[in-house]
C-alpha positions as CSV (number, residue, x, y, z in Angstrom):
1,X,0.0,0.0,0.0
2,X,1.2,3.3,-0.4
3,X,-0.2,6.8,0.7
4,X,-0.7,8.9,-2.8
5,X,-2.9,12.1,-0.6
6,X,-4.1,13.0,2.9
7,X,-6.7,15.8,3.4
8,X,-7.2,17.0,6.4
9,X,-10.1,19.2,8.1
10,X,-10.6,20.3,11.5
11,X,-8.0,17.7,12.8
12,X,-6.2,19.1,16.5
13,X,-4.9,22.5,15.6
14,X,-5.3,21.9,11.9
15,X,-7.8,23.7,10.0
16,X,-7.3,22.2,6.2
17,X,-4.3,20.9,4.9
18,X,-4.0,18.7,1.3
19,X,-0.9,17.0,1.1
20,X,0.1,14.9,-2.0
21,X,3.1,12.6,-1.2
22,X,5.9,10.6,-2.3
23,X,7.4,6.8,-2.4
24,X,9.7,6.3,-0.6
25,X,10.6,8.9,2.6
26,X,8.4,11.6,3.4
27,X,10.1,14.6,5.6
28,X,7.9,16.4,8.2
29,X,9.5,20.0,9.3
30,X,8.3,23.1,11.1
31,X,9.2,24.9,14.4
32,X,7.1,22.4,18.0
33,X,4.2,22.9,17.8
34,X,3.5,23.6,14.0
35,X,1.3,20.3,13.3
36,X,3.9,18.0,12.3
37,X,2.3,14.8,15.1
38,X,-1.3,16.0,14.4
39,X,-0.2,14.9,10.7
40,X,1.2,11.7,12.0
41,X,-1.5,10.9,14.3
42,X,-4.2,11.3,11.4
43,X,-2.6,9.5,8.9
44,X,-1.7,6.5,11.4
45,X,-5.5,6.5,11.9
46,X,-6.5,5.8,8.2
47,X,-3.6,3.9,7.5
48,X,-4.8,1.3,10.4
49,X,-8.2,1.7,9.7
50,X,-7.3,0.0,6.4
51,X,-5.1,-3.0,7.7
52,X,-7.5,-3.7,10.8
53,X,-10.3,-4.3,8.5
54,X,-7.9,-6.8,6.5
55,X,-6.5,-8.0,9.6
56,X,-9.9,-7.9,12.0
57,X,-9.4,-8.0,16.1
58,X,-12.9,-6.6,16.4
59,X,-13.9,-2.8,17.1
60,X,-11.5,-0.3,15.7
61,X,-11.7,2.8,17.7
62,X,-10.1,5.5,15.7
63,X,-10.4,9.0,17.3
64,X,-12.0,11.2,20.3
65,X,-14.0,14.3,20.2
66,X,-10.5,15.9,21.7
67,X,-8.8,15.7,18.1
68,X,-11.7,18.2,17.0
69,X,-10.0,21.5,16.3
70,X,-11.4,23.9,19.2
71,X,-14.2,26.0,17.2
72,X,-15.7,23.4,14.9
73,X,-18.1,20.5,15.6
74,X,-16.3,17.4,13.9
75,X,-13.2,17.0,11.6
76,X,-13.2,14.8,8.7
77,X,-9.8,13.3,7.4
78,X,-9.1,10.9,4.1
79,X,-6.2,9.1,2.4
80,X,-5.6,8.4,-1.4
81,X,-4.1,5.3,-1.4
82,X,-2.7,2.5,-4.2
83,X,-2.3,-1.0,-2.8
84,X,-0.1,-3.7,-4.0
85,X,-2.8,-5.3,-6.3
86,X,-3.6,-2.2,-8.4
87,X,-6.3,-1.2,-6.4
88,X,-6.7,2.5,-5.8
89,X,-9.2,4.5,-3.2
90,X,-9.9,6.7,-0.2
91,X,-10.6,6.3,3.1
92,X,-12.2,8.7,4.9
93,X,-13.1,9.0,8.7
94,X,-15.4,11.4,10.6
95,X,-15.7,12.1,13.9
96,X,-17.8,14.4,16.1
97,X,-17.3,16.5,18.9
98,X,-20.4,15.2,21.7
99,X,-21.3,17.5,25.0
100,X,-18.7,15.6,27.0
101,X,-15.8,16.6,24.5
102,X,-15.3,12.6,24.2
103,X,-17.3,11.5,20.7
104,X,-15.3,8.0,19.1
105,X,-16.6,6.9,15.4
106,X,-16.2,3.1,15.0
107,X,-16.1,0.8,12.0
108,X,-17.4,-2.8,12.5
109,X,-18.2,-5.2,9.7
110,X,-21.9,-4.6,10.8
111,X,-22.1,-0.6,10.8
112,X,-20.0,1.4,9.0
113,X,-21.6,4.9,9.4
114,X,-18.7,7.5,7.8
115,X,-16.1,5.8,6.3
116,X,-16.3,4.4,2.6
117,X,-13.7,3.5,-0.4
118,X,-13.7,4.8,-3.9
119,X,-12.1,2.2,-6.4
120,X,-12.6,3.7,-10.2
121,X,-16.6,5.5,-10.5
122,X,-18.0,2.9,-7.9
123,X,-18.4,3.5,-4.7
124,X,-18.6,0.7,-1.9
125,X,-18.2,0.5,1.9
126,X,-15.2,0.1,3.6
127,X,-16.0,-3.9,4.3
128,X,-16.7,-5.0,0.7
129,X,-13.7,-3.4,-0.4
130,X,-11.8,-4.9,2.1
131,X,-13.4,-7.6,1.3
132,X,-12.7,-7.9,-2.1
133,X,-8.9,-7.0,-1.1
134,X,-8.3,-9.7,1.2
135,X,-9.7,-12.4,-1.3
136,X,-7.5,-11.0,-3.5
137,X,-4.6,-11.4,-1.1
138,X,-5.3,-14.8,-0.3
139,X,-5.5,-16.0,-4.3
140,X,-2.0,-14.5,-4.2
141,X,-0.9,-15.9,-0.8
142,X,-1.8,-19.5,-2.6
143,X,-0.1,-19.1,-5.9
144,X,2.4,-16.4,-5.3
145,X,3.5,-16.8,-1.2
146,X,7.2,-15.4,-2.2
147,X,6.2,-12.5,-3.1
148,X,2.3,-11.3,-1.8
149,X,3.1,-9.0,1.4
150,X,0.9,-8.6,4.0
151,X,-0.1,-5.1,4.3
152,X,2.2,-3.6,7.4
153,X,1.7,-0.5,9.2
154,X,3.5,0.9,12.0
155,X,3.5,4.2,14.1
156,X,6.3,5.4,16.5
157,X,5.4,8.6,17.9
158,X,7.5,10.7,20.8
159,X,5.7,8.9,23.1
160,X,7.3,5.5,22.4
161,X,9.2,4.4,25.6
162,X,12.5,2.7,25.8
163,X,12.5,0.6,29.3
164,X,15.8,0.3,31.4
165,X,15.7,-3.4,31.2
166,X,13.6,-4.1,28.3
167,X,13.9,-7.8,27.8
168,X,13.3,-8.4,32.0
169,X,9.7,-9.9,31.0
170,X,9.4,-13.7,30.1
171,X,7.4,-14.4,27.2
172,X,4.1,-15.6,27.4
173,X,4.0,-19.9,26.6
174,X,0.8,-19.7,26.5
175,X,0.4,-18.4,23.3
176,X,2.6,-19.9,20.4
177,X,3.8,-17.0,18.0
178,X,4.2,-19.1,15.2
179,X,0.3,-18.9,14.4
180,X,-2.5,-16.3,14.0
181,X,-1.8,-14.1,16.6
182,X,1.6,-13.6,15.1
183,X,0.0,-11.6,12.5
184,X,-2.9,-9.5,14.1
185,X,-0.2,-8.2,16.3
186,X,2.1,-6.6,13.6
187,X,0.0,-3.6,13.5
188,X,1.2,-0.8,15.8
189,X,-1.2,2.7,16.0
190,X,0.2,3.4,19.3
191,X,3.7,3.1,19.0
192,X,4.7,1.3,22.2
193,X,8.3,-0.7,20.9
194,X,7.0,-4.1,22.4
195,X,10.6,-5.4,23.5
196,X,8.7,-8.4,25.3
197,X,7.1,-9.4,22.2
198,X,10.6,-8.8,20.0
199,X,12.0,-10.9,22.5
200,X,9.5,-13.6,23.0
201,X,9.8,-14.2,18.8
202,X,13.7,-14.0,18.2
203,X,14.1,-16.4,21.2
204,X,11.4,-18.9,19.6
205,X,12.8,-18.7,15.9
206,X,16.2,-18.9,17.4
207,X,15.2,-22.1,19.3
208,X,13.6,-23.4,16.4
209,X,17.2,-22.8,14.0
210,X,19.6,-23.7,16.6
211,X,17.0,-27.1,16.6
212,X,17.4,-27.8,13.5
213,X,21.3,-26.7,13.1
214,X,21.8,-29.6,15.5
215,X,19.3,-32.4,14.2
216,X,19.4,-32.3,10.4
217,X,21.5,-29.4,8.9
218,X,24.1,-27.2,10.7
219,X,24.1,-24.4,7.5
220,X,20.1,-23.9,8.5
221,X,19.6,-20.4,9.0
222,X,15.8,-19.0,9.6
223,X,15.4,-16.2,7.1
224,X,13.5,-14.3,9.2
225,X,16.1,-13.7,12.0
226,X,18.7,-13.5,8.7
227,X,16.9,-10.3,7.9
228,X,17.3,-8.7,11.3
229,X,20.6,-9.9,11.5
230,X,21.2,-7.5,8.1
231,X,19.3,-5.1,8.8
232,X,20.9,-3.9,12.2
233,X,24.4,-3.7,10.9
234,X,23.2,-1.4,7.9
235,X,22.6,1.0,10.6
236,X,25.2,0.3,13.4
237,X,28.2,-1.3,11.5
238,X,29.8,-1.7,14.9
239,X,27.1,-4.3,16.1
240,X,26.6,-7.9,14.7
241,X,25.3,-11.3,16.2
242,X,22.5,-10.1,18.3
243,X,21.3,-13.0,20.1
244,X,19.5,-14.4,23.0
245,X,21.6,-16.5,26.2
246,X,19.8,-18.6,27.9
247,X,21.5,-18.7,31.7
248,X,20.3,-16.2,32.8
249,X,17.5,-15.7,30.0
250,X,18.8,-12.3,28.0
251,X,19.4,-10.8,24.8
252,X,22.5,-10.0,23.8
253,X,24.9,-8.3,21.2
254,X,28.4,-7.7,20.6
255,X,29.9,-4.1,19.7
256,X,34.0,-3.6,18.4
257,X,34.2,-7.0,19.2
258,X,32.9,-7.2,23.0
259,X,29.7,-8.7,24.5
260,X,27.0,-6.8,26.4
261,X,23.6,-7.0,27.1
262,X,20.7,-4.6,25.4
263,X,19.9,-2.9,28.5
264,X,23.6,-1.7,28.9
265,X,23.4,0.2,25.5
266,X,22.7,3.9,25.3
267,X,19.8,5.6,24.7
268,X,20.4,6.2,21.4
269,X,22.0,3.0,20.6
270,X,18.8,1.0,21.8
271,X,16.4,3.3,19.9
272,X,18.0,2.9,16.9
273,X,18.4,-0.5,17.4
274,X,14.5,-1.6,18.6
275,X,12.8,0.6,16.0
276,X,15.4,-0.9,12.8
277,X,15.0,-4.1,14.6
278,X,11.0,-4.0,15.0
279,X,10.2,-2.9,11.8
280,X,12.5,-5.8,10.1
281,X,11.0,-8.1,12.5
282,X,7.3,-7.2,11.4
283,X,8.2,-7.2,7.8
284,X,9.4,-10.7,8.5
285,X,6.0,-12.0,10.0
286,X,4.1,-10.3,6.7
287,X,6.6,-11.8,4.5
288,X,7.6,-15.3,6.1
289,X,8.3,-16.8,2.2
290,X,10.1,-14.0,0.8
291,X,13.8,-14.9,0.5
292,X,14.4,-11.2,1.5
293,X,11.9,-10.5,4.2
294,X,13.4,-6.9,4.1
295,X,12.0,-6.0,0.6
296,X,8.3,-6.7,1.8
297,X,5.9,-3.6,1.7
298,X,5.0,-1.1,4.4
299,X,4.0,2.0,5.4
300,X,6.5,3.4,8.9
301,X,5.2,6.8,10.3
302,X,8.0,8.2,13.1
303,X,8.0,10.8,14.8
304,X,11.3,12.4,16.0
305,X,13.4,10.0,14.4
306,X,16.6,12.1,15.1
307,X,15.5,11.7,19.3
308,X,18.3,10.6,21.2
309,X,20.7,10.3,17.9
310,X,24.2,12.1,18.0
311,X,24.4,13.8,14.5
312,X,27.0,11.4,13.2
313,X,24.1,9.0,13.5
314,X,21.4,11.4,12.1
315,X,23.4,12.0,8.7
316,X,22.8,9.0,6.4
317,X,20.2,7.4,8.0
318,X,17.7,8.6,5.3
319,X,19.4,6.6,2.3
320,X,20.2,3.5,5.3
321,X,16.1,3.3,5.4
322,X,15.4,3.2,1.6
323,X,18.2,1.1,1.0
324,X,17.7,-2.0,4.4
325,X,13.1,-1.3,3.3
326,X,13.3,-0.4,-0.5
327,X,9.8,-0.6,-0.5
328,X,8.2,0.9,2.8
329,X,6.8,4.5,2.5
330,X,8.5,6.1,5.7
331,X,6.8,9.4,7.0
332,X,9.0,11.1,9.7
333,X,9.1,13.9,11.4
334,X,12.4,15.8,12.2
335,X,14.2,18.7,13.3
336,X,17.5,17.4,12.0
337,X,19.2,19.7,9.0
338,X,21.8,16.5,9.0
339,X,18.6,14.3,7.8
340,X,16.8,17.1,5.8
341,X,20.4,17.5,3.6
342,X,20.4,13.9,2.4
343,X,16.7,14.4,1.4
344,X,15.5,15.5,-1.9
345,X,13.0,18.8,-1.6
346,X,10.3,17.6,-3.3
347,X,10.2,14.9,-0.2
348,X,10.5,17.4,2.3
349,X,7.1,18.9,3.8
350,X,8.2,22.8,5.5
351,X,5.1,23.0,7.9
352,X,4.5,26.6,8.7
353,X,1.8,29.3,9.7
354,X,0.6,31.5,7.4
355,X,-0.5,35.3,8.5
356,X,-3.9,33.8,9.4
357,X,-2.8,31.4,11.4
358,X,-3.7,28.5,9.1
359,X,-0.9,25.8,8.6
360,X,0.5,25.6,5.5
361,X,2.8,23.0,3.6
362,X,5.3,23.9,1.0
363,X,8.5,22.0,-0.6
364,X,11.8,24.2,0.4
365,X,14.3,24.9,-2.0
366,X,17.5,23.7,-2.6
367,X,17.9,20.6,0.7
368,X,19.8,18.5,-1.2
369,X,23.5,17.8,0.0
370,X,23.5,21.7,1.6
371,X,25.6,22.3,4.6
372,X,23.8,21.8,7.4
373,X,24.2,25.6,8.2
374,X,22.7,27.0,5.3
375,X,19.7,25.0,5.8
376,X,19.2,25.7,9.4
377,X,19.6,29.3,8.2
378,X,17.8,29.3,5.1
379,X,15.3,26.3,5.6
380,X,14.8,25.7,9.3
381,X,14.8,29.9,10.1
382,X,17.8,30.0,13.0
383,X,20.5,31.9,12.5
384,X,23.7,30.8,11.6
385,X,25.3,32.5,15.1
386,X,23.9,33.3,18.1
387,X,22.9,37.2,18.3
388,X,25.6,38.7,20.6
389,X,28.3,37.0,18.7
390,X,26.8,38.4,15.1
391,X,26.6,41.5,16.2
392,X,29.8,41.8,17.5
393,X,31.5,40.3,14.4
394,X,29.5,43.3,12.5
395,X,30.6,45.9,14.9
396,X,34.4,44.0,14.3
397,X,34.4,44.9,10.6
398,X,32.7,48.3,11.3
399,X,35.4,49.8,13.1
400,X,38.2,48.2,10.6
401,X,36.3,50.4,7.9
402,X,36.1,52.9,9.9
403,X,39.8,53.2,10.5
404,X,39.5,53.1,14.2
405,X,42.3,50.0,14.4
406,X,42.8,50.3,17.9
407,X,39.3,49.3,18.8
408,X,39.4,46.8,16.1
409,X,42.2,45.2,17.7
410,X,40.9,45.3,21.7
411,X,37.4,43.6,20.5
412,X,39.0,40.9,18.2
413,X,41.4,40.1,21.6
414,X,38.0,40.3,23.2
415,X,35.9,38.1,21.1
416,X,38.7,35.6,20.8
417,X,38.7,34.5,24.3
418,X,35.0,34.1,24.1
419,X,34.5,32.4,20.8
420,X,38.0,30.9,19.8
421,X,41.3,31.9,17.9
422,X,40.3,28.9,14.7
423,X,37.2,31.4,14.1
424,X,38.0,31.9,9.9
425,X,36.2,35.6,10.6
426,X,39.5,36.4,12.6
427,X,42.1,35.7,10.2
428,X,39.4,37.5,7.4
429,X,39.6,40.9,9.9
430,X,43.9,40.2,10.3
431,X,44.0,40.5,6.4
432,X,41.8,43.3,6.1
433,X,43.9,45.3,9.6
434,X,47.2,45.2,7.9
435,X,45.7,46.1,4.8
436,X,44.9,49.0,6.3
437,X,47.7,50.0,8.4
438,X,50.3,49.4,5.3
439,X,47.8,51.7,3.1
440,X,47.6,54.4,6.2
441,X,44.3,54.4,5.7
C-alpha cells in the first residue's frame, strides 16, 4: 500500500491541509508545535483503519471528540491510497465533537456509518472493499507466497518508551507466535516498541534454527532472524550477532568485538536499534516466504526520528532506510538539517503558519547535499550564530572600515577569548587590519 494524498479538516490544531506525497521517505518539518504529530496521528489513523479491517481484532476505535479542532463540531480526514494489487481508493473518517468533548466513530463489519472507499466511479463501503482486497490477497498468498506481502503498518510517535531493562519480561508460553496471533499483532497505531514481544519471537525462531542446526542441517539459518541480523548492521556497523543467552534468560549483542547485554546500550544505541530491529521483525512475519523479508511492503510513520541520535548517527540514516526497506513508504518527522540534507525537496514537507494562522505546507528549496548551516539558516529559520556574537562580528568589521584600528584590535582580543582563535572571521579581519595600516588608511 502506499499513501498517494491526505486531506485533512478540522484535525487538533489543523484547519485544512492537502498534502500529495511521495514513495519512498516523506520529511515532516516546522518549528514544536507547527502540526507535524497532528499529521502523523491522522494518517496512522487511516492507514490502520485499512489493515485492521484486512487484519480484524474486532472494534476499531479510531479517534475522540478531543482531536476536533477547538471552534468546529467534527473533523473529517481521508487518504488516497494505491495498494499492491492495483487497487486505488480513499478512506475517509469522521468524527464528532459530543457535550462531554469525548465523541469515538467506530467501523465494525456490521455498521459502518462515515467511512467508505472509492475504487474507479464505484463506490462501496469500507467492508466489501476490504473484502474484495483480502480475497485477492489470499488467491495471491496461494499461488504467489514469495512475493504477496501482507499489508504492514506501524506508528512510532515521541511517546514510544525505551525501558531500562527491556527484555526483563518472560514471554508468554501460553500463546505460540508461530500462528495467527503472530499476524494481528504486527500492526502498531500506538507506537509502544513491544521489547517483550521482540524478545519472545527472536528467542522462539532462534530455538527453532539452533533445533534444526543440531538435528538435520548445521548451515540452517531462519530467514527471518537473517533479515534482522542485516538489517541492524546497515545501521550500526559496529554491532553484529544479536542473540539471546539462555543462563540467565537475555538478549544479547556484541559491539567492536565485546559482549553486552541490550539494556547496557545507550539511549540512542537502543532506539536505533529496537525501531530498525521492529520494523524488520514485522516485515518478517508479513513476508515469512520472501527470500528477503526486508524487501516486503509497508508504510512506517515516526516521529522524531533524530531523538536521542548524535548527529554522526542522524546523517545518512535517510538513504540506510530506503536502502535496508526499499519498498516501505516512511513518514518522519524531524528537526535534523543533517537528515533534511540527504533528502531531496520535493520529499521534504516545511510545515509553517501563514498570517492567518492557518498551517501551510510547501517543498523548500534547494535541501539537497547543503551544509547543514545554510539549511538551518535558510530552511529551518535559525540563524547561523547566536545574536551577541553576530553582532559583535559586524561591529568588528565596522570599526576596521572605519579606521578606528585600535578598537578593532581590543574587540577581536576580546571576542577571541570568548568564541576561539580557529574562528576563519578572525584571520578575514587580520587581512583586512594590515591592509589597512600598510595603506595608512
Amino acid at each position: 500500500m502506499q499513501v498517494k494524498r491526505l486531506q485533512i479538516n478540522a484535525f487538533c490544531g489543523i484547519e485544512t491541509l492537502d498534502l500529495e506525497f511521495r514513495s519512498g521517505v516523506n520529511i515532516l518539518i516546522g518549528i514544536n508545535g507547527v502540526g507535524k504529530s497532528s499529521i502523523l496521528d491522522c494518517l496512522a489513523r487511516l492507514v490502520f483503519l485499512y489493515t485492521d479491517l484486512l487484519l480484524p481484532r474486532g472494534l476499531v476505535k479510531l479517534a475522540n471528540g478531543e482531536l476536533v479542532k477547538i471552534g468546529h463540531e467534527h473533523t473529517q480526514n481521508s487518504i488516497n491510497f494505491q495498494t499492491s494489487e492495483g487497487e486505488e481508493g480513499t478512506w475517509h473518517f469522521r468524527v464528532s465533537r459530543d457535550a462531554n468533548r469525548s465523541s469515538h466513530a467506530f467501523f465494525t463489519s456490521e455498521a459502518i456509518d462515515n467511512a467508505y472507499s472509492t475504487s474507479g466511479i464505484s463506490r462501496e463501503t469500507i467492508q466489501d472493499f476490504s473484502e474484495r482486497i483480502k480475497n485477492k490477497l489470499i488467491e495471491k498468498i496461494k499461488t504467489h507466497p514469495d512475493t504477496t506481502n501482507i499489508p504492514l503498518g506501524v506508528y512510532y510517535p515521541t511517546s514510544r518508551v525505551i525501558p531500562k531493562h527491556p527484555f526483563d519480561e518472560q514471554p508468554d508460553q501460553e500463546h505460540p507466535h508461530r500462528n495467527r496471533s503472530n499476524f494481528l499483532n504486527i500492526q502498531a497505531l500506538e507506537g509502544k516498541l513491544d521489547f517483550s514481544a521482540f524478545f519472545a519471537w527472536f528467542k522462539e525462531h532462534e530455538d527453532l534454527e539452533n533445533e534444526i542446526r543440531l538435528e538435520s542441517d548445521s548451515k540452517y539459518r531462519d530467514q527471518q532472524l537473517e533479515a534482522i541480523r542485516k538489517a541492524i548492521p546497515n545501521f550500526l556497523p559496529e554491532f553484529s550477532h544479536l542473540r539471546v543467552k539462555r543462563s540467565p534468560l537475555r538478549m544479547v549483542i556484541t559491539k567492536h568485538g565485546e559482549e553486552l547485554i541490550i539494556s547496557q546500550l545507550s539511549d540512542g544505541e537502543k532506539s536505533l536499534l529496537t525501531i530498525i530491529g521492529d520494523i524488520a521483525r514485522r516485515l518478517a512475519i508479513c513476508n515469512p516466504a520472501r527470500e528477503n523479508p526486508l524487501e516486503g511492503e509497508g508504510i512506517i510513520l515516526i516521529d522524531e526520528i533524530d531523538a536521542h541520535l548524535h548527529p554522526k548517527w542522524q546523517r545518512g540514516i535517510v538513504p540506510k532506510l530506503e536502502q535496508t526497506f526499499p519498498n516501505c513508504q516512511f513518514f518522519l518527522a524531524t528537526h535534523s538539517p543533517q537528515l533534511i540534507s540527504d533528502v531531496k525537496s520535493d520529499h521534504i514537507y516545511l510545515l509553517q503558519r501563514d498570517e492567518a494562522g492557518e498551517v501551510i505546507a510547501t517543498h523548500p528549496e534547494g535541501t539537497y547535499g547543503r551544509d547543514t548551516n545554510q539549511i538551518l539558516e535558510d530552511v529551518m529559520g535559525v540563524p547561523e550564530r547566536p545574536a551577541w556574537s553576530k553582532h559583535n562580528l559586524q561591529k568588528l568589521f565596522q570599526l576596521i572600515d572605519s579606521g578606528d584600528l585600535a578598537a578593532a584590535k581590543k574587540l577581536k582580543d576580546n571576542l577571541e577569548h570568548r568564541i576561539g582563535e580557529d574562528e576563519p572571521e578572525f584571520a578575514k579581519a587580520d587581512v583586512l587590519i594590515r591592509r589597512k595600516e600598510i595603506l595608512g588608511r
